[in-house]
C-alpha positions as CSV (number, residue, x, y, z in Angstrom):
1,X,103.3,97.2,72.4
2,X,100.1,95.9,70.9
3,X,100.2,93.8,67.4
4,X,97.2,93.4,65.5
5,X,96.4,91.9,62.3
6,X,92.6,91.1,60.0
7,X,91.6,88.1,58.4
8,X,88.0,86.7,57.8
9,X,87.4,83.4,58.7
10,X,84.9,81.0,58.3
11,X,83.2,80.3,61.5
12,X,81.2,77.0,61.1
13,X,77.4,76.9,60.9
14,X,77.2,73.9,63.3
15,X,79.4,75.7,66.1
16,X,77.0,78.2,66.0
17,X,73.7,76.2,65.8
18,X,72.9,77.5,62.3
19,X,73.0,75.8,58.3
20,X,76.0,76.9,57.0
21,X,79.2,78.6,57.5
22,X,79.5,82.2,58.2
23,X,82.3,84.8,57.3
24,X,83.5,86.5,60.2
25,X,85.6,89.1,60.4
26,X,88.7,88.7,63.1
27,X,91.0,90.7,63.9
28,X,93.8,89.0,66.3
29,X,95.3,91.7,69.1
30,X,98.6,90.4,70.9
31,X,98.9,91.9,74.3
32,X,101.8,92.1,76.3
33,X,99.3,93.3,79.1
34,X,96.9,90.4,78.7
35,X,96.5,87.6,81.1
36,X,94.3,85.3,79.1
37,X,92.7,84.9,75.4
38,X,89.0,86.7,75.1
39,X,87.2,88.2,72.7
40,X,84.6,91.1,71.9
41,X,82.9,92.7,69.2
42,X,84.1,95.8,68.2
43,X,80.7,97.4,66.9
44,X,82.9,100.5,65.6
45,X,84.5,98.0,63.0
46,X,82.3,95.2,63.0
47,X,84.3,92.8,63.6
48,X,85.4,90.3,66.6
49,X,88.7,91.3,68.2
50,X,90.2,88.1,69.7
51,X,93.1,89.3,72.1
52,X,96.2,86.6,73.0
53,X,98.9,86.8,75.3
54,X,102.1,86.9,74.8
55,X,102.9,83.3,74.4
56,X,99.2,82.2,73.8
57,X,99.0,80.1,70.1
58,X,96.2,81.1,67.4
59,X,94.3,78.1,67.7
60,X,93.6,79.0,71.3
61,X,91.9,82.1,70.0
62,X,89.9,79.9,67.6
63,X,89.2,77.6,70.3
64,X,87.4,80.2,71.9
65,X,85.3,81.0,68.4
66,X,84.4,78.0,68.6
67,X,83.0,78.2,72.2
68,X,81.0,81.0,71.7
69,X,80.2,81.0,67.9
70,X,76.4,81.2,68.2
71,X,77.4,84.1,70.9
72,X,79.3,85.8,67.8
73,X,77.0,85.3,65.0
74,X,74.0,86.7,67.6
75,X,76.0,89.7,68.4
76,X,77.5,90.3,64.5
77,X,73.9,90.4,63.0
78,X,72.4,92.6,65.7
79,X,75.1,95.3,64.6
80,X,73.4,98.6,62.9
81,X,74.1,99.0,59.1
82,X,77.1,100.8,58.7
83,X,76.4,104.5,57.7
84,X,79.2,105.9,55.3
85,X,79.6,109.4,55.1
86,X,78.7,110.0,51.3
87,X,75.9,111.9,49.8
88,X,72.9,110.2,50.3
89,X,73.4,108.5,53.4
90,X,70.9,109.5,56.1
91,X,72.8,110.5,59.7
92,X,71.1,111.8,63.1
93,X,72.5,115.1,64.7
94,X,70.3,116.2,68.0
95,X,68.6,112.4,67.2
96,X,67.1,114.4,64.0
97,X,67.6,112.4,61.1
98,X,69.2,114.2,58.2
99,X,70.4,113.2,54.2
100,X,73.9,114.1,53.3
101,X,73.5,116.4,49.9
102,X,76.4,117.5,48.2
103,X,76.2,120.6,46.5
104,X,79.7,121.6,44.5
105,X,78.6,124.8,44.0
106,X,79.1,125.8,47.5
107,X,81.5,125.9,50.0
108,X,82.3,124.2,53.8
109,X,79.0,122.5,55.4
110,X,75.9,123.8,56.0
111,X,72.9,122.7,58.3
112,X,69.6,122.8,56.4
113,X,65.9,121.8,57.3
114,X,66.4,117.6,57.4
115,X,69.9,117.7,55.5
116,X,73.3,118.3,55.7
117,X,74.7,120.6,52.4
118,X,78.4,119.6,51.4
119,X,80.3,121.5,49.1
120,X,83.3,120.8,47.0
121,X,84.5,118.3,45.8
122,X,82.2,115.1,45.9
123,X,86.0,113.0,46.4
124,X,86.2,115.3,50.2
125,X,82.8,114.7,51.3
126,X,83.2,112.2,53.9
127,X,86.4,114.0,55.3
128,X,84.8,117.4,55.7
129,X,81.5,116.1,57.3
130,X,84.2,114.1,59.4
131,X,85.5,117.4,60.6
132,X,82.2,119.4,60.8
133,X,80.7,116.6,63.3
134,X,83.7,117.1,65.4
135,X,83.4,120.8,65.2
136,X,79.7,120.7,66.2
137,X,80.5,118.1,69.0
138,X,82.9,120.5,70.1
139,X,80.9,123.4,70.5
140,X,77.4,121.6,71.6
141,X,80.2,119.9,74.5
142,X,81.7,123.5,75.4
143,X,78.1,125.4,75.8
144,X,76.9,122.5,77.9
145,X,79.6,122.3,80.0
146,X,80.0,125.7,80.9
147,X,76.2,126.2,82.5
148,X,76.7,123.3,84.2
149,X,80.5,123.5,85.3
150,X,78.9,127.4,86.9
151,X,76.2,125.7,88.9
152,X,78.7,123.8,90.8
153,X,81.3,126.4,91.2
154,X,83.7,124.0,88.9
155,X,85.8,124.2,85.8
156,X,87.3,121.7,83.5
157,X,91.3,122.1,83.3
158,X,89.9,121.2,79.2
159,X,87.9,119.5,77.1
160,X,89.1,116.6,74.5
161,X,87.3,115.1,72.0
162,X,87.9,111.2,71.1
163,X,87.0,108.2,69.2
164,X,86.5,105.5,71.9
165,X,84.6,102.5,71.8
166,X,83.0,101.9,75.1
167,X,83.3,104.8,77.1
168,X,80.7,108.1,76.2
169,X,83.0,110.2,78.2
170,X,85.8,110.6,81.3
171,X,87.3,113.0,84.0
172,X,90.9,112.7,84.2
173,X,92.0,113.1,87.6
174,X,93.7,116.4,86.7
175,X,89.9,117.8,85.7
176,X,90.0,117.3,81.7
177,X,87.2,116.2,80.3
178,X,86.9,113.7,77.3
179,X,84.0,113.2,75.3
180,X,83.1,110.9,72.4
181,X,82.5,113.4,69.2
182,X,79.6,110.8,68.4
183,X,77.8,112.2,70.6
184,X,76.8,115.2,69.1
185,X,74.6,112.7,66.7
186,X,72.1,111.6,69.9
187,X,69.4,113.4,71.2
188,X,70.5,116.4,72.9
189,X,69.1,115.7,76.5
190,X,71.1,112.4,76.0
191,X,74.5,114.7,75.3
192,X,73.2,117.0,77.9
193,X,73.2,114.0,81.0
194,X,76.8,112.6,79.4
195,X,78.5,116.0,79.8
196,X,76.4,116.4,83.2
197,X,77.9,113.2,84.7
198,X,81.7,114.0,83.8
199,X,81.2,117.8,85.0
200,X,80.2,116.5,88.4
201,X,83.1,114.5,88.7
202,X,85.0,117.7,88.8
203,X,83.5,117.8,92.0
204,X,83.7,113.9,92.6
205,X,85.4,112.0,91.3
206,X,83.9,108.7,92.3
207,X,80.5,107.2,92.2
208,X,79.5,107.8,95.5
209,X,75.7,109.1,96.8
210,X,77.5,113.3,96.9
211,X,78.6,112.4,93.4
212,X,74.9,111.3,92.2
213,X,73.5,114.2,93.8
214,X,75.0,116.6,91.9
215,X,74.0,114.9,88.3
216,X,70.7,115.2,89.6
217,X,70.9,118.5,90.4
218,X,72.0,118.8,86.7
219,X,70.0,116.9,84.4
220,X,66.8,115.5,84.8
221,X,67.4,112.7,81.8
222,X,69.8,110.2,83.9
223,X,67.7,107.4,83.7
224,X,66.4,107.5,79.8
225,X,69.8,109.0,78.5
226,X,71.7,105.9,79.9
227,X,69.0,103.7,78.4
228,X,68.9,105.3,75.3
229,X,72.7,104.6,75.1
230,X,72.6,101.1,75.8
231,X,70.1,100.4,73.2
232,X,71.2,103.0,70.5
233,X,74.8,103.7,71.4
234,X,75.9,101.2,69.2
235,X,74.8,102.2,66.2
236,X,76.0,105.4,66.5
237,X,79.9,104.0,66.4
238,X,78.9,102.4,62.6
239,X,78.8,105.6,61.1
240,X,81.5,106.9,59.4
């Protein structure tokens, strides 16, 4: 089983080729599966996740810091503001970008032109938008997937929704299909090509040239959607 535990550390301005020290959020992940120590930024929590084998020491995991400090620092200030999910705070949904307003003279979550209404209390805003996102994902995920699930004569055993870091979506060999909820917040020819490629693994489940043929016939937005989530995927796991 995994351990984990958070500390901030000061990660020194000269390791890093800059003036002074910087505070850098670490949280330490001991791996029974792990072979060596490495590290990555988890853009979700902003933070650097250095994981250690079993027997590895700490200060081998700060060794590492140290190596790639400026690497760190680079990628920790490159992150996109975190977005909480309290009135006021500007979200995208379809790529549109829209202003969470609480109203607690109404009830549940409604879309308007721009915003995002939430009623009740202002203490459960962030958990029912939490819950409408999902909801929306949901149902924007299920439309999709049906027209093009009937195109190739397919159908998911189920579809999942998850929280995952790196991965947009998955096929699981016995034909569930996963998505990340965040999703529902791109653009929606960018949702569109995601749900695409996992329903024509149903049919493949590889990568192979029969596999690529069928996301073609599918969606049209390959190319720019897989751009579009390199350069604004991350941002889309700091909100919330």
């Amino acid at each position: 089983m995994d351990q984990t535990e958070a500390e901030t550390i000061a990660l020194p301005g000269a390791l890093a080729g800059a003036a002074e020290a910087m505070a850098c959020p670490v949280r330490w992940r001991r791996s029974n599966r792990a072979r060596r120590v490495s590290l990555r930024i988890d853009a979700r929590a902003g933070e650097v996740v250095v994981t250690l084998p079993p027997r590895a020491r700490r200060r081998a995991g700060m060794a590492l810091l140290a190596t790639h400090a400026a690497w760190v620092r680079e990628r920790l200030a490159a992150l996109a503001p975190h977005i909480p999910l309290l009135p006021g705070s500007e979200l995208p949904l379809g790529g549109l970008r829209h202003v969470i307003r609480h109203d607690p003279e109404m009830t549940g979550v409604t879309l308007a032109a721009g915003a995002i209404l939430v009623g009740g209390p202002e203490g459960k805003v962030g958990a029912q938008l939490a819950a409408f996102l999902k909801a929306e994902a949901q149902r924007r995920i299920r439309v999709l997937a049906a027209g093009h699930a009937a195109l190739l004569g397919v159908a998911p055993r189920g579809i999942r929704l998850k929280d995952t870091r790196s991965r947009w979506g998955s096929c699981a060999p016995d034909g569930t299909l996963a998505f990340s909820w965040r999703l529902v917040m791109a653009p929606d020819w960018v949702l569109d090509y995601v749900v695409a490629h996992e329903v024509a693994h149903l049919k493949e489940l590889n990568h192979s040239p029969r596999f690529w043929a069928h996301v073609e016939r599918l969606t049209p937005h390959r190319d720019a959607a897989v751009e579009w989530l390199r350069q604004n995927g991350p941002a889309l796991l700091r909100v919330g």
